[in-house]
C-alpha positions as a Markdown table, in Angstrom:
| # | Residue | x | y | z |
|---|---|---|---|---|
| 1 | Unk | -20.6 | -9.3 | 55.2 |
| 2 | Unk | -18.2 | -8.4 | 52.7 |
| 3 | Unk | -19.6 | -6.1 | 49.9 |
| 4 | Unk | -17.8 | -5.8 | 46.5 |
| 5 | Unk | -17.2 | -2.6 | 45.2 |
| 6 | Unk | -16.6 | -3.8 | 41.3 |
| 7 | Unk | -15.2 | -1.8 | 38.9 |
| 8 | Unk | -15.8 | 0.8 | 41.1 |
| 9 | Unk | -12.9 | 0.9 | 43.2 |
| 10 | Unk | -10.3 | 1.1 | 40.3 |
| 11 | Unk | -12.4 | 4.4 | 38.9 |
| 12 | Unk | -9.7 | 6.9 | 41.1 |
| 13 | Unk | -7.2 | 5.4 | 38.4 |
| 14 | Unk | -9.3 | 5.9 | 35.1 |
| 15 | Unk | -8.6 | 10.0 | 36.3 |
| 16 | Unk | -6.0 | 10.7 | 34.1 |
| 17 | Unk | -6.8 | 9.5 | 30.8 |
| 18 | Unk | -3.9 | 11.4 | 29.8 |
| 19 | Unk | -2.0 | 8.9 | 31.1 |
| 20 | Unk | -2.8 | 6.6 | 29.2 |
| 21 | Unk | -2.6 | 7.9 | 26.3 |
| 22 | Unk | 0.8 | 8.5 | 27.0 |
| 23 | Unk | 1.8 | 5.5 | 27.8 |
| 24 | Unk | 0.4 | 3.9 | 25.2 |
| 25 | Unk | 2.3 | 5.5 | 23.0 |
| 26 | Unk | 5.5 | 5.3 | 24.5 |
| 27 | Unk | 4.8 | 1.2 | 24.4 |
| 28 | Unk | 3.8 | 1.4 | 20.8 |
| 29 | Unk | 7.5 | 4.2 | 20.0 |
| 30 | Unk | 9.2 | 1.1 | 21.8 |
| 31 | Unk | 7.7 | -2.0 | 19.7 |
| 32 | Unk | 8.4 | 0.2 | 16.2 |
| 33 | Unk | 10.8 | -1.6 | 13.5 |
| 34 | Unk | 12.4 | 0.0 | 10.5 |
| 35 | Unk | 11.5 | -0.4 | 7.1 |
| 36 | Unk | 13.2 | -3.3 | 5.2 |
| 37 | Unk | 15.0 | -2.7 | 2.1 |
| 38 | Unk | 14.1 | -5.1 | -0.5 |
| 39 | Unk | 16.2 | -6.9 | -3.1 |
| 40 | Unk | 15.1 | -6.6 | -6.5 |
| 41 | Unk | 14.5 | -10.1 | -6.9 |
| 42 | Unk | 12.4 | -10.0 | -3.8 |
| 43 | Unk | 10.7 | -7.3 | -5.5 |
| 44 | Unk | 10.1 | -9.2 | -8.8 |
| 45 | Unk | 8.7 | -12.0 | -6.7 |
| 46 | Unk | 6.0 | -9.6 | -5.2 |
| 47 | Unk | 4.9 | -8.3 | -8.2 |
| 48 | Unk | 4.8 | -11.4 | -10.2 |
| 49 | Unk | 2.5 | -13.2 | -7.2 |
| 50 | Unk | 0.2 | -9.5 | -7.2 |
| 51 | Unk | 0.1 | -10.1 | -10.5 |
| 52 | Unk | -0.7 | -13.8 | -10.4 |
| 53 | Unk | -3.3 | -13.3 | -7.5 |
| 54 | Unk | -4.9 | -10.8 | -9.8 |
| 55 | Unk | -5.6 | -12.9 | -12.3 |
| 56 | Unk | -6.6 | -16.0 | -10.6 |
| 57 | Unk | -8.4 | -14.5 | -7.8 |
| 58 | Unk | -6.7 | -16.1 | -5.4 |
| 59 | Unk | -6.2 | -15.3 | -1.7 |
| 60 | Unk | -3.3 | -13.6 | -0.5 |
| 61 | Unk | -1.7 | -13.2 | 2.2 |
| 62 | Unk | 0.0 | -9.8 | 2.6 |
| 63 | Unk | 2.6 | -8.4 | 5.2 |
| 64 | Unk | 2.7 | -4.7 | 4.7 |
| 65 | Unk | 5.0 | -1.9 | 6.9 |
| 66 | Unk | 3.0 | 0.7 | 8.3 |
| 67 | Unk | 3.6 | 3.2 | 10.8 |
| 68 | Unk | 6.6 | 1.4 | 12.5 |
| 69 | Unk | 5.0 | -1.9 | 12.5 |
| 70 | Unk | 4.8 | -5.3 | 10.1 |
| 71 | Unk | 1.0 | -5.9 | 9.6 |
| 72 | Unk | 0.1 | -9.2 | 8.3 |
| 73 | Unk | -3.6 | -9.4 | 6.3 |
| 74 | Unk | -5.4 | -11.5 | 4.0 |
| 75 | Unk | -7.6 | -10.9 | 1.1 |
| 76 | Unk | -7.6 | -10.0 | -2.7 |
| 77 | Unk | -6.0 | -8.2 | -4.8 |
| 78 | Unk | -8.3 | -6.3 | -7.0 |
| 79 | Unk | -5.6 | -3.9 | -9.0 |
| 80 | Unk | -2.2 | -3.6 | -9.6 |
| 81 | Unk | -0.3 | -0.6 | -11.1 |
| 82 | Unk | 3.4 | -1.2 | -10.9 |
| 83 | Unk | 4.6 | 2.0 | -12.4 |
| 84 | Unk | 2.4 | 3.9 | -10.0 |
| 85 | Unk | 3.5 | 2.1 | -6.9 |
| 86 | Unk | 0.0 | 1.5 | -6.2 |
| 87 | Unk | -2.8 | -1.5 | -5.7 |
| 88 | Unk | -5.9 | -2.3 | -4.6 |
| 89 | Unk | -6.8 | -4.8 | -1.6 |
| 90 | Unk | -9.9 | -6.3 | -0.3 |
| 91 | Unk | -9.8 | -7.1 | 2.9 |
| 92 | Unk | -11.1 | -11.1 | 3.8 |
| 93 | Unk | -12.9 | -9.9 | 7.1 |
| 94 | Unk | -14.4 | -6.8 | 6.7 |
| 95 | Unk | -14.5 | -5.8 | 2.7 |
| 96 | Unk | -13.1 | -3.0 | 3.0 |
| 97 | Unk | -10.8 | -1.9 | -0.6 |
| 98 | Unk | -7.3 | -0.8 | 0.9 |
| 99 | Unk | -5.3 | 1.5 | -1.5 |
| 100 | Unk | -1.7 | 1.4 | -0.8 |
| 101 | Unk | 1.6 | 1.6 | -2.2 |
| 102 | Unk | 3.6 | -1.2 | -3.5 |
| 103 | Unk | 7.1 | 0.2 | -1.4 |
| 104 | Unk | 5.0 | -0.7 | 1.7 |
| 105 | Unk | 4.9 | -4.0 | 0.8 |
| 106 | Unk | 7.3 | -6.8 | 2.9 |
| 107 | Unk | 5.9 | -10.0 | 1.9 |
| 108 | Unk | 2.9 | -11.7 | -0.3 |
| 109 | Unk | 2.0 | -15.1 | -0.6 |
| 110 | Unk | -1.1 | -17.3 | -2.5 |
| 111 | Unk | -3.4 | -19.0 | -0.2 |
């Protein structure tokens, strides 16, 4: 009779941990994008729909640079302060307020 090991055969592999770590971040050094430069009008546009989702308390979705990587989200915006480069945002899933700064910001859009 043929008896399964499991998981436990592949546990000589989870040795090194270190591994991958490394690797991991290798993968993650290869999958990083620059920043984009915004145009001013594209700028404009963001803060007028912050502004506009602010008031209305509408959804928005937000794509945000961050560490290398465009990260898409979707929430509310709870406050805006343009000449601080800051704003508030609640995330949808799990409520959480995210402060960040309006330079990160790539793309918003109304729900």
């Amino acid at each position: 009779m043929n008896d399964d090991r499991g998981m436990k055969k592949w546990r000589p592999f989870a040795s090194m941990p270190e591994q991958y770590t490394g690797l991991q971040e290798v993968i993650n050094k290869q999958t990083e994008v620059p920043q984009p430069v915004l145009t001013e009008e594209q700028m404009e546009q963001i803060n007028f729909t912050l502004i506009e989702a602010l008031h209305t308390n509408k959804q928005v979705y937000l794509t945000y640079y961050k560490n290398g990587h465009h990260i898409t989200d979707t929430g509310f915006i709870q406050f805006v302060d343009s000449l601080g480069d800051r704003f508030i945002f609640i995330d949808e899933v799990f409520e959480l307020k995210n402060k960040m700064r309006l330079s990160e910001l790539i793309d918003v859009r109304l729900n």
